[in-house]
N, C-alpha and C positions, 0 to 999 in steps of 0.2 A: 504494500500500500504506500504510496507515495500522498503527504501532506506535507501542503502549506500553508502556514498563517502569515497573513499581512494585513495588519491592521485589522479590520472588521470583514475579513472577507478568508474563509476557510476554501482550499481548493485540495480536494481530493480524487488521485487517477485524471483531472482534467476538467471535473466540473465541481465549480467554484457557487457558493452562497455565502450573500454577503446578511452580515447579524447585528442586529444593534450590541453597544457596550458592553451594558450587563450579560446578554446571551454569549460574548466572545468570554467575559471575565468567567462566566460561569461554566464554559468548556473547558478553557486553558487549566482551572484550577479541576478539575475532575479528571481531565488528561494527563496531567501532573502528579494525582496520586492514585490516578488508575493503576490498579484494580480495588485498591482500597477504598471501603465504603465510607463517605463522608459523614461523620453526621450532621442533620438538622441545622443545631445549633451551631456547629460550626461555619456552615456552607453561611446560614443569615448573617455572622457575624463580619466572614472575608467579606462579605458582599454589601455589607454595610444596609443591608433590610430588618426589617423592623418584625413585621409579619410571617409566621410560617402562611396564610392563603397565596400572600407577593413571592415566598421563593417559590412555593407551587406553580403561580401563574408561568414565573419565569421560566422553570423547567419545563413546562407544556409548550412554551413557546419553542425554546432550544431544543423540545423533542421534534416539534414537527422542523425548522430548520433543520437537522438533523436528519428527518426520514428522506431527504431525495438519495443520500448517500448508501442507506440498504444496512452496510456492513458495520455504523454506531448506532447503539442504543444507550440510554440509562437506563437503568434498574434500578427502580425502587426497593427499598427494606422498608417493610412496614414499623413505623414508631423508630425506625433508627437513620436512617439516612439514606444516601443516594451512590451509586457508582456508576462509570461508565464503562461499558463494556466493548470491545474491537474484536471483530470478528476477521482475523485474517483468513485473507484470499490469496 
């Protein structure tokens, strides 16, 4: 798998999606300690959010960003945190 990150614009294999901020901040740091599940409170506190519904929203967002590429997902831990998961090809 070939990625790259430039600025707000993830490009993997060749096709590229571009993310707002928080959704770049919120990959970079799950890809960074992928496979480890982050928790909750963790994730709100790097991210500087206030709400678990707002880091929710934000993941749902970065999920669907996310879905044109097939081979990232996160994974939810229910009551604990999140991770991200790469499926090589």
């Amino acid at each position: 798998m070939n990625m790259d990150i430039n600025g707000n614009e993830l490009t993997i294999n060749g096709t590229t999606v571009m993310m707002r901020k928080k959704q770049m901040a919120l990959f970079n740091h799950l890809r960074l300690c992928s496979p480890r599940v982050i928790e909750t409170e963790e994730l709100k506190k790097r991210m500087g959010i206030m709400s678990t519904h707002t880091l929710v929203q934000h993941v749902s967002q970065l999920r669907q960003a996310l879905s044109v590429f097939g081979m990232i997902c996160i994974v939810t831990h229910a009551r604990v945190g999140y991770a991200l998961k790469i499926v090589k090809e």
